[in-house]
N, C-alpha and C positions, 0 to 999 in steps of 0.2 A: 465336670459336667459341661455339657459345648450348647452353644444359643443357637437355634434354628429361628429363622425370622424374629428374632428376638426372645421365644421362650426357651428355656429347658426342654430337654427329649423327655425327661423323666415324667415332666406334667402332661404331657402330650399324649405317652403312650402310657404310661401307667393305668387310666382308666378303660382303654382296649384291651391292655395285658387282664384286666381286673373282669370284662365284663366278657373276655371268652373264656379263660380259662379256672375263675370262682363260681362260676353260672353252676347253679343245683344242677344233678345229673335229670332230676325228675323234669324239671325245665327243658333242656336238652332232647329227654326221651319223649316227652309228650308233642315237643314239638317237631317229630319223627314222622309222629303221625302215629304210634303205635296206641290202642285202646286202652282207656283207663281199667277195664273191668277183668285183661286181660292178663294187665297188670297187678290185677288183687284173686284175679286166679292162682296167677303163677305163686304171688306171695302166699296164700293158704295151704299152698299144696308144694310150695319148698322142703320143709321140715323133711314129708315121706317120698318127694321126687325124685322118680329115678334119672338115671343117667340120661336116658333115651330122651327124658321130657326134658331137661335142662338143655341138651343137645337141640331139639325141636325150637326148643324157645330163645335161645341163642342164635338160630337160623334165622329166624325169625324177625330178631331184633336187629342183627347187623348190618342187614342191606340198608335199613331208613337212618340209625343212629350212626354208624360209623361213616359214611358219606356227608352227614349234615357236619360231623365235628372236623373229617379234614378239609372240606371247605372253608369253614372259619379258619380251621388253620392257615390256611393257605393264603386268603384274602390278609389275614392278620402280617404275613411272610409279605404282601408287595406294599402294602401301608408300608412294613418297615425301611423297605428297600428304598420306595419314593422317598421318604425321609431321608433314609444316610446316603442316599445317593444322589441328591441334588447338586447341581452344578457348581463348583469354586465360583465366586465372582468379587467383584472389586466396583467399591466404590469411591468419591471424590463428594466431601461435603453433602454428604445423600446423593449426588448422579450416580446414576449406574450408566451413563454412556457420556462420550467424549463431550464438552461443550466448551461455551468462551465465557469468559470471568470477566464482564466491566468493571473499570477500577480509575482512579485518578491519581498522577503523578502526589507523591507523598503520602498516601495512604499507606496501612499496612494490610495485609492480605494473609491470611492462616488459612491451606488446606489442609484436611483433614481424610486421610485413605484408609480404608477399612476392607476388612474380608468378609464375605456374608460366604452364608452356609458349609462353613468348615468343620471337619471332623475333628483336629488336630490342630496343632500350630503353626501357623504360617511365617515366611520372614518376607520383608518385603521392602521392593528398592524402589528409590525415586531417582527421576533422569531429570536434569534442567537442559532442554534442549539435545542434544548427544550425549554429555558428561555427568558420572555421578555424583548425587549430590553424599556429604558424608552423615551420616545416623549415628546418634547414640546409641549404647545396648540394649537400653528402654527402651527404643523408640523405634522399632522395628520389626515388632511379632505383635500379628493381627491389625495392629495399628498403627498408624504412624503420622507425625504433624512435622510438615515444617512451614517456616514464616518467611513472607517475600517485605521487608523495611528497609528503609522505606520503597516503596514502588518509583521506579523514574520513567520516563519518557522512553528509554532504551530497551527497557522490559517487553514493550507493546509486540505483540504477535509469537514472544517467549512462548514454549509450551513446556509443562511439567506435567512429567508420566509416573504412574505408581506402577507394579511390576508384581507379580509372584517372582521370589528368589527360585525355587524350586522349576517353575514352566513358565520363562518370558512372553509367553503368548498371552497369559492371560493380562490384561493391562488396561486402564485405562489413564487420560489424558485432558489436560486442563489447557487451555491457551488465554494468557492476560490479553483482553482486550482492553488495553489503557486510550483514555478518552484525552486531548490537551488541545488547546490552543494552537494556531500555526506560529513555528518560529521561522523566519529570517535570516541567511546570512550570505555576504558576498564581497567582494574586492573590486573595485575601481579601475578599469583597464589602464593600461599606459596610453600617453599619446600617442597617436598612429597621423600620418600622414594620408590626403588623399586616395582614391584611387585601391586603397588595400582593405581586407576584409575585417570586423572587429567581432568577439562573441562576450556578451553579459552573460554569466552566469549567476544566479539566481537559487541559493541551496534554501529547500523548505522540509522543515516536518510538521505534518498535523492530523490526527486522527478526531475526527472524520476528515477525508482528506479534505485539500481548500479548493476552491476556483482561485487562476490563477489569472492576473493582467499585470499589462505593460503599460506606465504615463510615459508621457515625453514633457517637461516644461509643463507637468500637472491637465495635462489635458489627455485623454487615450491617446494611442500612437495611431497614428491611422497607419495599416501595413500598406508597405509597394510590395505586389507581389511577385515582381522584378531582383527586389531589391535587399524584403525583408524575409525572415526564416525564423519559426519558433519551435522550439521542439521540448517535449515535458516527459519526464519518469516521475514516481512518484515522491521522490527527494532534488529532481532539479526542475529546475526553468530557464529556457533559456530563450535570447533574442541575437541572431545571427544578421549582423548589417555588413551587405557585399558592397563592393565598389565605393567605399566611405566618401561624401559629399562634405564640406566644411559646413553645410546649414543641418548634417546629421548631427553636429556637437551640441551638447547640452546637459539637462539633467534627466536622465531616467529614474523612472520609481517603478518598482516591483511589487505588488500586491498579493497577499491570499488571502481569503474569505472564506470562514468556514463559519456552522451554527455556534462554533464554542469563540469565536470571537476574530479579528483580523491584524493585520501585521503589515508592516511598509519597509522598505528598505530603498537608499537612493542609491545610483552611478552616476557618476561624472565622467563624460566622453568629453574628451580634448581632441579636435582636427584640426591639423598643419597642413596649409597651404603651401602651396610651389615649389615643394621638394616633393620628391620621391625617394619613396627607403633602399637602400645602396641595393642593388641585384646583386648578391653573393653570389646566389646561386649559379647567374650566366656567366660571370666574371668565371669560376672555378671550370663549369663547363668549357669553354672557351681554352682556358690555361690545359687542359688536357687534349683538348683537337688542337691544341699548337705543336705541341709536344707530341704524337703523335704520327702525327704528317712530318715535322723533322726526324723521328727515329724511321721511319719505313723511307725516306728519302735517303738517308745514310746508307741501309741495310739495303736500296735500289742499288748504288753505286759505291756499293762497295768495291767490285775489282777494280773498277777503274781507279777508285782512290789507292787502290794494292799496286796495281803496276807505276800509278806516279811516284810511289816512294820506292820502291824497285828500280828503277831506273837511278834515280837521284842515285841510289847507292852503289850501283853498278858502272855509273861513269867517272874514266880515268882522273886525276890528279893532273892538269897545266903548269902546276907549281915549280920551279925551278930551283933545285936546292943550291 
């Protein structure tokens, strides 16, 4: 027996099957339209009725009663078809369409997928993201439950999809939206000297995301905007100082502020004065346009350097044995 909207078909139609096809014929005929009296004719005069008048009264009778009955029939035929032919669909803890799940790091979270108006038995997959997840043999016809424990911060923007095994189209879709606190984290540049560029990087996560600022020596940073560059995704922060000053040294602090609470992390910027960081770079350039200009000077003067060792070798011996 299979659940339409939650009942049995049996209790649903059973009382339609009951009330077109047990209905008295007398019900049925009277309500044709045909006359009561001619009706209690016909019955009086059965016994000695000939053929002709039974034929008469059967003409009679067919056009109004057999039209009224295949109509019920008929109407009785799309009731049943609207029933068994209702749509497969898939639910998600009661949704029937895609939505987001709030939830908090450490909680546990049970979805719940289900098949509404199935004829038969359904199997049915779930995706974490692209990947499937694995089902018990219980736990995968009609219905099916798996558990996200504990939730972590990592989960936030996961989506988990239920599936018909049979037609992957049909689907629906959950996405954790995990709520947390902003976290913090980052590394202390090395000393840099003068004159050279430095970048703080600043890594955050926080749902809802946070507003972000920069202190200097606990007071705002006030930007040069010459000098200073900050640039945001929604996992970094950063603060880019060009042309570094020795009064740029200090302590920075990084901030985020969200409704669920706020978070601080410090940098330590070290500036060395009256050196300059070794130029590699010109040094190496340099060593290849030297080298360079001596090979294509060779490769100029090449004959000439050919005939001086030519000669060397083609004049006589003075030697006197």
């Amino acid at each position: 027996m299979e659940f339409i909207y939650g009942g049995p078909q049996s209790l649903i139609l059973s009382p339609m099957l009951f009330n077109t096809y047990m209905e008295p014929p007398g019900k049925i005929v009277s309500g044709s339209g045909f006359g009561g009296s001619q009706l209690e004719g016909a019955a009086s005069r059965w016994p000695t009725a000939k053929s002709s008048d039974l034929d008469r009264i059967a003409s009679q009778m067919a056009p109004k009663v057999i039209p009224g009955f295949l109509f019920r029939t008929s109407i009785l035929i799309i009731m049943l078809l609207s029933y068994t032919g209702a749509d497969v669909g898939l639910t998600i803890n009661a949704n029937t369409a895609d939505y987001k799940l709030p939830t908090r790091p450490g909680l546990m979270q049970s979805l719940w997928c289900a098949v509404q108006n199935h004829s038969h038995e359904e199997e049915l997959l779930w995706l974490r993201q692209d990947g499937t997840v694995d089902l018990k043999d219980g736990n995968r016809v009609n219905a099916s439950n798996i558990c996200i424990s504990p939730v972590t911060m990592d989960d936030n923007g996961v989506s988990f999809t239920c599936k018909l095994a049979r037609d992957e189209s049909i689907q629906i879709s959950v996405v954790l939206d995990v709520m947390f606190p902003p976290t913090l984290s980052g590394e202390d540049p090395s000393s840099i000297f003068e004159e050279n560029d430095v970048t703080l990087s600043c890594h955050v996560k926080a749902n809802p995301p946070a507003q972000m600022v920069w202190y200097k020596d606990n007071s705002t940073l006030v930007l040069e905007p010459a000098r200073h560059r900050i640039s945001q995704t929604t996992e970094l922060f950063q603060l880019t100082i060009e042309r570094v000053q020795e009064s740029d040294g200090g302590l920075y602090t990084c901030e985020a502020i969200s409704a669920l609470g706020t978070a601080q992390i410090d940098f330590h910027l070290t500036v060395e004065a009256g050196r300059l960081a070794f130029p590699m770079e010109a040094v190496i350039a340099a060593a290849v346009v030297v080298a360079l200009t001596i090979f294509f000077a060779i490769v100029a003067r090449r004959e000439a350097i050919l005939k001086c060792f030519r000669r060397a070798n083609e004049s006589p011996s003075n030697t006197a044995l």
